[in-house]
mmCIF file as Biopython writes it, N, C-alpha, C and O atoms, coordinates in Angstrom:
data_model
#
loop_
_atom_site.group_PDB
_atom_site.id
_atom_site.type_symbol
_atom_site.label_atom_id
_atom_site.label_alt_id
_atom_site.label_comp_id
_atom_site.label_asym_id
_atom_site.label_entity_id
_atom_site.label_seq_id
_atom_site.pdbx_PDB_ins_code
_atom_site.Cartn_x
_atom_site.Cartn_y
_atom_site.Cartn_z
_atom_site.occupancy
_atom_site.B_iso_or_equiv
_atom_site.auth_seq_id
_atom_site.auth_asym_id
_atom_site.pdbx_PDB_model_num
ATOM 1   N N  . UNK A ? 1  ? 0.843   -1.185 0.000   1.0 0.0 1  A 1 
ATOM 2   C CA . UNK A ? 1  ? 0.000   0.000  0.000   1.0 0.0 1  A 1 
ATOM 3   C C  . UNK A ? 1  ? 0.882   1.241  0.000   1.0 0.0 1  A 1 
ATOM 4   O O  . UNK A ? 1  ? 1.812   1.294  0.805   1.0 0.0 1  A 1 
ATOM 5   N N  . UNK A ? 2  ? 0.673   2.166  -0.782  1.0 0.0 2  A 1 
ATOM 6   C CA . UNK A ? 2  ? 1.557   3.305  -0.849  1.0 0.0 2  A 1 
ATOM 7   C C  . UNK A ? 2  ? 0.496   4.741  -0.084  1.0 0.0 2  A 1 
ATOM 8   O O  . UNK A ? 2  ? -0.666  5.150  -0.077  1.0 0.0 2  A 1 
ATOM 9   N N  . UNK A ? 3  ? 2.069   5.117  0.570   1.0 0.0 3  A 1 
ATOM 10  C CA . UNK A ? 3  ? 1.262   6.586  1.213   1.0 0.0 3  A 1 
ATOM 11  C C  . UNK A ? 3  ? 1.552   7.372  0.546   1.0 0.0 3  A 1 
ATOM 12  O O  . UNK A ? 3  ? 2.437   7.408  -0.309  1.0 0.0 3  A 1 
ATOM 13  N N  . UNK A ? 4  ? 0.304   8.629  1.099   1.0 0.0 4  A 1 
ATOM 14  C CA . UNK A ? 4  ? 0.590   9.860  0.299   1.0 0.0 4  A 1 
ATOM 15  C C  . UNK A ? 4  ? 1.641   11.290 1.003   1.0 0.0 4  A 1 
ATOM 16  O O  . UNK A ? 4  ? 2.011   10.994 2.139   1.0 0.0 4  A 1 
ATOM 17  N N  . UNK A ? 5  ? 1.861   11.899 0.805   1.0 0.0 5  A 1 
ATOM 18  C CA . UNK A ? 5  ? 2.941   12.950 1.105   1.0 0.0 5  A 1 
ATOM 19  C C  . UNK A ? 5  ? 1.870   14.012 1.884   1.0 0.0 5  A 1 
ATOM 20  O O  . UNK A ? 5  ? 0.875   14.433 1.294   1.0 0.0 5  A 1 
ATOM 21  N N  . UNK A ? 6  ? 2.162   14.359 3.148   1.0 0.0 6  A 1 
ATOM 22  C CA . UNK A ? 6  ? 1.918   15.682 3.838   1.0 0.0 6  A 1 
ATOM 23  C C  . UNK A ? 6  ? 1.464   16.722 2.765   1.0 0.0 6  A 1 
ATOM 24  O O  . UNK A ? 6  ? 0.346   17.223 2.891   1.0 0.0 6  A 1 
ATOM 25  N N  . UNK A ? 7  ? 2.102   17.005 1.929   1.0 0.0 7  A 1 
ATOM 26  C CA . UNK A ? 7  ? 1.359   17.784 1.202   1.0 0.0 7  A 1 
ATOM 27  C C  . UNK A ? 7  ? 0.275   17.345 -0.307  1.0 0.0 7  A 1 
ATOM 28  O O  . UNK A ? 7  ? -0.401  18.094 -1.012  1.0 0.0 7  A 1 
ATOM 29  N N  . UNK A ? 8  ? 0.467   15.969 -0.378  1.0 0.0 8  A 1 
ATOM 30  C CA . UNK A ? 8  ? -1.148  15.902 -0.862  1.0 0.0 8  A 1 
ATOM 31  C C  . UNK A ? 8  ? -2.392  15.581 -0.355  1.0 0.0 8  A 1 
ATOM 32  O O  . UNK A ? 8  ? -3.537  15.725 -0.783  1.0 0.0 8  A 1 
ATOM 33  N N  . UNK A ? 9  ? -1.776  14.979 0.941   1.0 0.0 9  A 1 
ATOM 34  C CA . UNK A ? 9  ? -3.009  15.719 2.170   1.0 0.0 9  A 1 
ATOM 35  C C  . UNK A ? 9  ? -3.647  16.243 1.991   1.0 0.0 9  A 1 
ATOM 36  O O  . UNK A ? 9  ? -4.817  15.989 1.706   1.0 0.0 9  A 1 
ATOM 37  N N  . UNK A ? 10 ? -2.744  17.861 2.158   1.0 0.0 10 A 1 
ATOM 38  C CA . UNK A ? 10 ? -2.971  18.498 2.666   1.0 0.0 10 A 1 
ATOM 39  C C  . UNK A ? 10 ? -4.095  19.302 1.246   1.0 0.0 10 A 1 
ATOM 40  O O  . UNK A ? 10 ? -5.125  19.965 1.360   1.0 0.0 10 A 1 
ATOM 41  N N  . UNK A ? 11 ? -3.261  18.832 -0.102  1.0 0.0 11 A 1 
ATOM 42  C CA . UNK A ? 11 ? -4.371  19.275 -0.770  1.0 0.0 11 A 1 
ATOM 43  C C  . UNK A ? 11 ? -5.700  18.977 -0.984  1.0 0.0 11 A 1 
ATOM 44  O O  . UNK A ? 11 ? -6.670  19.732 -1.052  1.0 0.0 11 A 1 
ATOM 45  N N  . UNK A ? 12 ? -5.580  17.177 -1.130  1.0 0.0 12 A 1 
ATOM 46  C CA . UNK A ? 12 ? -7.155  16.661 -0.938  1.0 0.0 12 A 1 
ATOM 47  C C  . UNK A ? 12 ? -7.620  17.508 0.389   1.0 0.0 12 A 1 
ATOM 48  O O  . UNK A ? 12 ? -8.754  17.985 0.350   1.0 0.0 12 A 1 
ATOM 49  N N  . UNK A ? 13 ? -6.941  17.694 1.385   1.0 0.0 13 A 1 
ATOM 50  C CA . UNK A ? 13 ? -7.959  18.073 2.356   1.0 0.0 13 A 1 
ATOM 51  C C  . UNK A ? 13 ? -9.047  19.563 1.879   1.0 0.0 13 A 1 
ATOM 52  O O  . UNK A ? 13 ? -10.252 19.795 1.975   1.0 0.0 13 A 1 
ATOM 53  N N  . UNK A ? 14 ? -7.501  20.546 1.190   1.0 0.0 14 A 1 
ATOM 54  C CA . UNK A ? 14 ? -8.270  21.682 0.988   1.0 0.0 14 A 1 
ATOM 55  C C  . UNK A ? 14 ? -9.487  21.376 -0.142  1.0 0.0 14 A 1 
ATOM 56  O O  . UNK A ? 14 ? -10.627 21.826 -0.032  1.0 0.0 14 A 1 
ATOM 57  N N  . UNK A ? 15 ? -9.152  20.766 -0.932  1.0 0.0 15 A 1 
ATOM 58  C CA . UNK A ? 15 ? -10.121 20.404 -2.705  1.0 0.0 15 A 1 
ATOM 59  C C  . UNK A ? 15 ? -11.641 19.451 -2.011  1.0 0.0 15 A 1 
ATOM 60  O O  . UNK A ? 15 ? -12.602 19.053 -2.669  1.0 0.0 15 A 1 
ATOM 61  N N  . UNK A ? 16 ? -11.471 19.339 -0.912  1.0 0.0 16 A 1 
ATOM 62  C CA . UNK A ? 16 ? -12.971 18.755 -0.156  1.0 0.0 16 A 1 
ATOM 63  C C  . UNK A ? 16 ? -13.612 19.729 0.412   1.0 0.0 16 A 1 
ATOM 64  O O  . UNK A ? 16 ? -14.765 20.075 0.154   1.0 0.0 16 A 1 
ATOM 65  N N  . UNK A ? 17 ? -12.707 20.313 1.396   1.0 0.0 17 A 1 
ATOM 66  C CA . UNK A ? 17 ? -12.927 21.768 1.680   1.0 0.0 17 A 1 
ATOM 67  C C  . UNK A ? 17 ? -14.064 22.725 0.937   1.0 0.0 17 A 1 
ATOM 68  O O  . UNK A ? 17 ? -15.211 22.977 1.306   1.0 0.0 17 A 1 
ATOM 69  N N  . UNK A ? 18 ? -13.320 23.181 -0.277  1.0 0.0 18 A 1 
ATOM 70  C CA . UNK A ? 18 ? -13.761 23.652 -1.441  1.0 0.0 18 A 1 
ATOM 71  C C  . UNK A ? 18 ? -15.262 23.252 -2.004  1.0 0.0 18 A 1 
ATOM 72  O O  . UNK A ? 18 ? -16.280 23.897 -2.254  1.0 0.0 18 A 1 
ATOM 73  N N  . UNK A ? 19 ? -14.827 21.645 -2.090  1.0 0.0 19 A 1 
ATOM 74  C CA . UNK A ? 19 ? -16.084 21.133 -2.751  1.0 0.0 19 A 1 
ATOM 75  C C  . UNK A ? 19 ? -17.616 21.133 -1.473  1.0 0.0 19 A 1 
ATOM 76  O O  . UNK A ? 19 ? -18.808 20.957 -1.725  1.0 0.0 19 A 1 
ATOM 77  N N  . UNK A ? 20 ? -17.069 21.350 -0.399  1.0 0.0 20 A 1 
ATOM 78  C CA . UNK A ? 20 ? -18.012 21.240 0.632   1.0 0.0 20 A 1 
ATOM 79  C C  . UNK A ? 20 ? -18.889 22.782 0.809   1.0 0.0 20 A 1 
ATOM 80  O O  . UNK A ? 20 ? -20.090 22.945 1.027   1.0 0.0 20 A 1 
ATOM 81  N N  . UNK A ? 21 ? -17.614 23.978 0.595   1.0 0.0 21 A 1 
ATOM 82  C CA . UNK A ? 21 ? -17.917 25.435 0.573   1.0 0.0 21 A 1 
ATOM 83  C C  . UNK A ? 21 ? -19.156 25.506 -0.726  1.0 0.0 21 A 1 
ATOM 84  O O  . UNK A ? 21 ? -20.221 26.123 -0.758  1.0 0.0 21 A 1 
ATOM 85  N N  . UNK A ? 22 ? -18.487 24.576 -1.765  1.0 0.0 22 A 1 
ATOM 86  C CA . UNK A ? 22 ? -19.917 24.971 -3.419  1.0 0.0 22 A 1 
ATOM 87  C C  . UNK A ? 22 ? -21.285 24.604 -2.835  1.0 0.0 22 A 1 
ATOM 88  O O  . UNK A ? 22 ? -22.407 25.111 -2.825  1.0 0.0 22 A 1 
ATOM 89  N N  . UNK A ? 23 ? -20.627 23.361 -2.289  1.0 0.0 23 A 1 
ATOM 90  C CA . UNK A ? 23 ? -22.285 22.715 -1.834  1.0 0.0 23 A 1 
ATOM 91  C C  . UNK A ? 23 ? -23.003 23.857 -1.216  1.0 0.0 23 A 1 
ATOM 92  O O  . UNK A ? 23 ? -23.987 24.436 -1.676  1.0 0.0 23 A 1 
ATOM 93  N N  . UNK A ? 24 ? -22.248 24.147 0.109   1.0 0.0 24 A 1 
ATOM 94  C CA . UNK A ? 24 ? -23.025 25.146 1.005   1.0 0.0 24 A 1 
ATOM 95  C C  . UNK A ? 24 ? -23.504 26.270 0.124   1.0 0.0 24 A 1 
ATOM 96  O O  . UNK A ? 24 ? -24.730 26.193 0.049   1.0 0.0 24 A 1 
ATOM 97  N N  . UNK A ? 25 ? -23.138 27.061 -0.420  1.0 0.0 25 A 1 
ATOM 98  C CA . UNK A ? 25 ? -23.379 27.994 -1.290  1.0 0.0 25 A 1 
ATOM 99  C C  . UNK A ? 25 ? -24.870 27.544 -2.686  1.0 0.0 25 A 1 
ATOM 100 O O  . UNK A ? 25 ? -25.904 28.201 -2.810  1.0 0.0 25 A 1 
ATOM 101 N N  . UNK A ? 26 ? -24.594 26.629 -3.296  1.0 0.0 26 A 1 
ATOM 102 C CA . UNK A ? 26 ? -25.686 25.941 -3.673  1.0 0.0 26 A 1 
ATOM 103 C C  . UNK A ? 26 ? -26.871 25.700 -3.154  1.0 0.0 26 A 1 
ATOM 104 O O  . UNK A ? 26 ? -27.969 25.993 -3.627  1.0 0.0 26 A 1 
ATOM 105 N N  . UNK A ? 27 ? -26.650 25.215 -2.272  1.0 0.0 27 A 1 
ATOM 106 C CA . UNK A ? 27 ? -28.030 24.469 -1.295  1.0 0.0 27 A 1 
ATOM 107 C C  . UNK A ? 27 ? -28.697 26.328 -1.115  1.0 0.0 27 A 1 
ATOM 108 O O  . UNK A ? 27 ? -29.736 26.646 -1.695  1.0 0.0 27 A 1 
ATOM 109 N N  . UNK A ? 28 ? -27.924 27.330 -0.270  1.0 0.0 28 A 1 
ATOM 110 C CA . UNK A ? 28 ? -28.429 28.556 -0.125  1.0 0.0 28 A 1 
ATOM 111 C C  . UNK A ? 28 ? -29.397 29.319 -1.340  1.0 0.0 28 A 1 
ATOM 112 O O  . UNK A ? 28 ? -30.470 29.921 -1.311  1.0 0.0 28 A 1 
ATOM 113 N N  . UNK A ? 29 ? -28.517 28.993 -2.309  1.0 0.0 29 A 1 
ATOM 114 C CA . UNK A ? 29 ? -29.186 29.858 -3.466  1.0 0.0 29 A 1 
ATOM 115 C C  . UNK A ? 29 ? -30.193 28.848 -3.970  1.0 0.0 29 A 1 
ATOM 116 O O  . UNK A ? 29 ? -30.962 29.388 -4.766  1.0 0.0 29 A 1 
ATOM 117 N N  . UNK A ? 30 ? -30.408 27.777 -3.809  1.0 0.0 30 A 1 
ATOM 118 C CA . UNK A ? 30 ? -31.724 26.880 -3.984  1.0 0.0 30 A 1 
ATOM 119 C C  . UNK A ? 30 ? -32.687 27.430 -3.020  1.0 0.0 30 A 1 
ATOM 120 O O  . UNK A ? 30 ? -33.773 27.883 -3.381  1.0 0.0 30 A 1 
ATOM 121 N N  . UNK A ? 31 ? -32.273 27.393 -1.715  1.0 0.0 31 A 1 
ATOM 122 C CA . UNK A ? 31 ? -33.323 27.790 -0.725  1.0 0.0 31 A 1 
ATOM 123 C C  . UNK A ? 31 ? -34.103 29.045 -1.376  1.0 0.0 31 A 1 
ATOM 124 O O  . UNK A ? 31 ? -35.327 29.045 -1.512  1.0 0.0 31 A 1 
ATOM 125 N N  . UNK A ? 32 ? -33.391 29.958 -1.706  1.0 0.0 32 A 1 
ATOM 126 C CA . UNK A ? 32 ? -33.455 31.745 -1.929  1.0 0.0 32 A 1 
ATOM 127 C C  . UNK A ? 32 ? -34.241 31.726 -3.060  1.0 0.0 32 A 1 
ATOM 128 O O  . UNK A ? 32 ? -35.106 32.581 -3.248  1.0 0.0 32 A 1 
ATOM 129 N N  . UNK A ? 33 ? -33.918 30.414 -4.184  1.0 0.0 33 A 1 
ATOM 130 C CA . UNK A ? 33 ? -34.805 31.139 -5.674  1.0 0.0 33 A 1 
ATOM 131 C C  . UNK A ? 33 ? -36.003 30.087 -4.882  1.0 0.0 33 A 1 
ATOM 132 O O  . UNK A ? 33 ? -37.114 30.540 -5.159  1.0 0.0 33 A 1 
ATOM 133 N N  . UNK A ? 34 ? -36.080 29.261 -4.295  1.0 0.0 34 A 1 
ATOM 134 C CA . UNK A ? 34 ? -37.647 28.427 -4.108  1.0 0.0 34 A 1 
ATOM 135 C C  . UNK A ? 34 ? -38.415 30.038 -3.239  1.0 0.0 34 A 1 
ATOM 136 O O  . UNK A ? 34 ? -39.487 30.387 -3.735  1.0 0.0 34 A 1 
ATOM 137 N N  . UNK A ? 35 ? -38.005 30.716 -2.320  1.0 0.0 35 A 1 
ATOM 138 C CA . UNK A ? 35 ? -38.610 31.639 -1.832  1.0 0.0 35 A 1 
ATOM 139 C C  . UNK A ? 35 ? -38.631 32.779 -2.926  1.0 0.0 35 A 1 
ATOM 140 O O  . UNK A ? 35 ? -39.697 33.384 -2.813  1.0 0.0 35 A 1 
ATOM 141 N N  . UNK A ? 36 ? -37.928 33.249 -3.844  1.0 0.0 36 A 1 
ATOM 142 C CA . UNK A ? 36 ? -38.464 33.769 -4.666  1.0 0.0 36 A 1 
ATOM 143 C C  . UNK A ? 36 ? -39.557 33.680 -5.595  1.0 0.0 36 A 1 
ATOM 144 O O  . UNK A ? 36 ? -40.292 34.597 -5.964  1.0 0.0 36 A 1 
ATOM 145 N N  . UNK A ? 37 ? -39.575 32.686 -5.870  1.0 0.0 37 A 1 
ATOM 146 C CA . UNK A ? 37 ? -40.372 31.659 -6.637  1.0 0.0 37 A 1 
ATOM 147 C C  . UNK A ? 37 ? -41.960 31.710 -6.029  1.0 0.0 37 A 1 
ATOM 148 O O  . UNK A ? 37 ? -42.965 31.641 -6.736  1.0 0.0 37 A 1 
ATOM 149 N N  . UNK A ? 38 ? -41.943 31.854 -4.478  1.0 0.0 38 A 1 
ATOM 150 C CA . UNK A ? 38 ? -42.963 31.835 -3.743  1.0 0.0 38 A 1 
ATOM 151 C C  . UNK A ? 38 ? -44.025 33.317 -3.997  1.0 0.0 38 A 1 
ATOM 152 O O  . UNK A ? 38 ? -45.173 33.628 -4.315  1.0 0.0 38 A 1 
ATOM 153 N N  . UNK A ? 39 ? -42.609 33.952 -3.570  1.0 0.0 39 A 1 
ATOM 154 C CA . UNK A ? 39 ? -43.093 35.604 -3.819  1.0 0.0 39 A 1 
ATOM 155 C C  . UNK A ? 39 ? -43.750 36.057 -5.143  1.0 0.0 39 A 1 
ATOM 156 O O  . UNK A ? 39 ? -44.755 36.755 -5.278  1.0 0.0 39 A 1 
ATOM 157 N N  . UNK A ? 40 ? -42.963 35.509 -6.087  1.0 0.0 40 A 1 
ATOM 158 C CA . UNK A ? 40 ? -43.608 35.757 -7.477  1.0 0.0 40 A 1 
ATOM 159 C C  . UNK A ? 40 ? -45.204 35.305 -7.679  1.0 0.0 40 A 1 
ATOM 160 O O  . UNK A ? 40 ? -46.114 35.984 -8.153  1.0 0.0 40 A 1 
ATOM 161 N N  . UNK A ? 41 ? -45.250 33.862 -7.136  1.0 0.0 41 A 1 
ATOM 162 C CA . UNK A ? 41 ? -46.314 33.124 -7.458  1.0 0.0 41 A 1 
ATOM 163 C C  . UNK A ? 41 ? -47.242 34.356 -6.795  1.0 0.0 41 A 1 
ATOM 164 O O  . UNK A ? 41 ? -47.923 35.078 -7.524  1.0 0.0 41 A 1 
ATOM 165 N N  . UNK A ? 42 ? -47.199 34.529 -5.282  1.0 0.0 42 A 1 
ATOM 166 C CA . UNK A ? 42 ? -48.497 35.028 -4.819  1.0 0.0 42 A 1 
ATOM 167 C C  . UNK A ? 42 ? -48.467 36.710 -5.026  1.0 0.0 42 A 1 
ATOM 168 O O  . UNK A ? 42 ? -49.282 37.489 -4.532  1.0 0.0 42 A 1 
ATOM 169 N N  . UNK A ? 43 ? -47.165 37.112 -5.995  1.0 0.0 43 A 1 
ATOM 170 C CA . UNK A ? 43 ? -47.582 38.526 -6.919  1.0 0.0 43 A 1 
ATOM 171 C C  . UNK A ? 43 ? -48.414 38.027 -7.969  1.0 0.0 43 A 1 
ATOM 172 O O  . UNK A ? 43 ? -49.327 38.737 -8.391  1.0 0.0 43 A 1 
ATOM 173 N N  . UNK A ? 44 ? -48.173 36.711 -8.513  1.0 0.0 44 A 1 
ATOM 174 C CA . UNK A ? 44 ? -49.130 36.579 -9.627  1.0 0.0 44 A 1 
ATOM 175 C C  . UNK A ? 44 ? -50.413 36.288 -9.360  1.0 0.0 44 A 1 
ATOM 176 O O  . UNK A ? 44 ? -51.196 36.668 -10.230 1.0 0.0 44 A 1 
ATOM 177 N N  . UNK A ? 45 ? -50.737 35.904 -8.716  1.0 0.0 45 A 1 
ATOM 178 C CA . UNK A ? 45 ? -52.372 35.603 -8.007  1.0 0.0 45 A 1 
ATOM 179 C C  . UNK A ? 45 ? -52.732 36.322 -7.491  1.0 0.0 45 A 1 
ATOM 180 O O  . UNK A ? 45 ? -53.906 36.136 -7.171  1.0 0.0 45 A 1 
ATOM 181 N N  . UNK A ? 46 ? -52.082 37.687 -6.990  1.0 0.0 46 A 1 
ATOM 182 C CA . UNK A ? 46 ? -52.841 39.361 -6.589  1.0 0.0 46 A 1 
ATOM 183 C C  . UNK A ? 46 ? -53.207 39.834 -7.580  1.0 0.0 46 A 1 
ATOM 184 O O  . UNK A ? 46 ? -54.199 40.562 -7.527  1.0 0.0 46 A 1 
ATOM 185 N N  . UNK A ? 47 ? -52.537 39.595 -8.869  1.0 0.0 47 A 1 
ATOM 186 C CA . UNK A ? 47 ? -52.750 40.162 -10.170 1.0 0.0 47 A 1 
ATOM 187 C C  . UNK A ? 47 ? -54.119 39.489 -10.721 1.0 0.0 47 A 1 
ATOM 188 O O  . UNK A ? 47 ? -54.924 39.968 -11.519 1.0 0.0 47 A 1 
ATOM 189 N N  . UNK A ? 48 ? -54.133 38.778 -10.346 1.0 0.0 48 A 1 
ATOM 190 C CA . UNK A ? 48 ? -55.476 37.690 -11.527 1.0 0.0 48 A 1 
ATOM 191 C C  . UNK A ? 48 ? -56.399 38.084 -10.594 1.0 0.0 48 A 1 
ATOM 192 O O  . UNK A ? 48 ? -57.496 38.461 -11.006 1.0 0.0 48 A 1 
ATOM 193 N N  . UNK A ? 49 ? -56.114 38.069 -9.130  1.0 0.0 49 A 1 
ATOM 194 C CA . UNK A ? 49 ? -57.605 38.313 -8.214  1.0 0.0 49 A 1 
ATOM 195 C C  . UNK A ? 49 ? -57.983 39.577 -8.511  1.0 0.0 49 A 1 
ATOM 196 O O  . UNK A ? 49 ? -59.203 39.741 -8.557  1.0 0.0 49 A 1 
ATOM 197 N N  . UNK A ? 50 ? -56.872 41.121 -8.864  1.0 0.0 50 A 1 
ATOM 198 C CA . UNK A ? 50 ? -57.384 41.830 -9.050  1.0 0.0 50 A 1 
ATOM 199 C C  . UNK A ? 50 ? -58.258 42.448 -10.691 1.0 0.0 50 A 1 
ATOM 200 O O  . UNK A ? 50 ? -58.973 43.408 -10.979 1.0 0.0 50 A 1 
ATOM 201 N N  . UNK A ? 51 ? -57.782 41.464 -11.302 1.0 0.0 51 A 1 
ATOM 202 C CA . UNK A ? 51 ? -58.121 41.176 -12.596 1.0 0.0 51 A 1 
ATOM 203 C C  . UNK A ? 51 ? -59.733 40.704 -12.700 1.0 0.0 51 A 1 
ATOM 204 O O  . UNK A ? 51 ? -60.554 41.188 -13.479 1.0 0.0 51 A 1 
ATOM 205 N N  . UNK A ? 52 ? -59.928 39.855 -11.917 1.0 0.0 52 A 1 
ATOM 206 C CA . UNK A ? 52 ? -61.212 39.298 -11.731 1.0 0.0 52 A 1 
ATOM 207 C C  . UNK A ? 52 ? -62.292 39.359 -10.759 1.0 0.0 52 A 1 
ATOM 208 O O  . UNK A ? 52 ? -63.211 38.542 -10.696 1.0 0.0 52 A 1 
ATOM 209 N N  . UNK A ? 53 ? -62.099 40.606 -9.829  1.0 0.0 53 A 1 
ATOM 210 C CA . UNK A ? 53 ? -62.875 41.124 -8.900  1.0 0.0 53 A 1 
ATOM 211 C C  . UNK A ? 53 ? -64.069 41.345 -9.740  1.0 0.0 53 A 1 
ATOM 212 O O  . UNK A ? 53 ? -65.085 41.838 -9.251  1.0 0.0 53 A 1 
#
């Protein structure tokens, strides 16, 4: 079995790091456009209710 060197460690460690920071950042801006998404919808259904009073 061969080891790896202190410093490719140390890079996988950072390049997980990284890949863990996109996720977090992702997941946020999913949260943010589904609540946008929300807001829009019930601007669009003020519009039609006031359309059809």
């Amino acid at each position: 079995m061969k080891t790896i060197t202190p410093r490719q460690a140390s890079k996988i460690v950072s390049l997980l790091e990284q890949a863990i920071a996109q996720r977090e950042v992702a997941e946020g801006a999913t949260y943010i456009n589904q609540q946008q998404a929300e807001v829009i919808k019930y601007q669009v259904l003020d519009i039609y209710s006031d359309i059809y009073k």
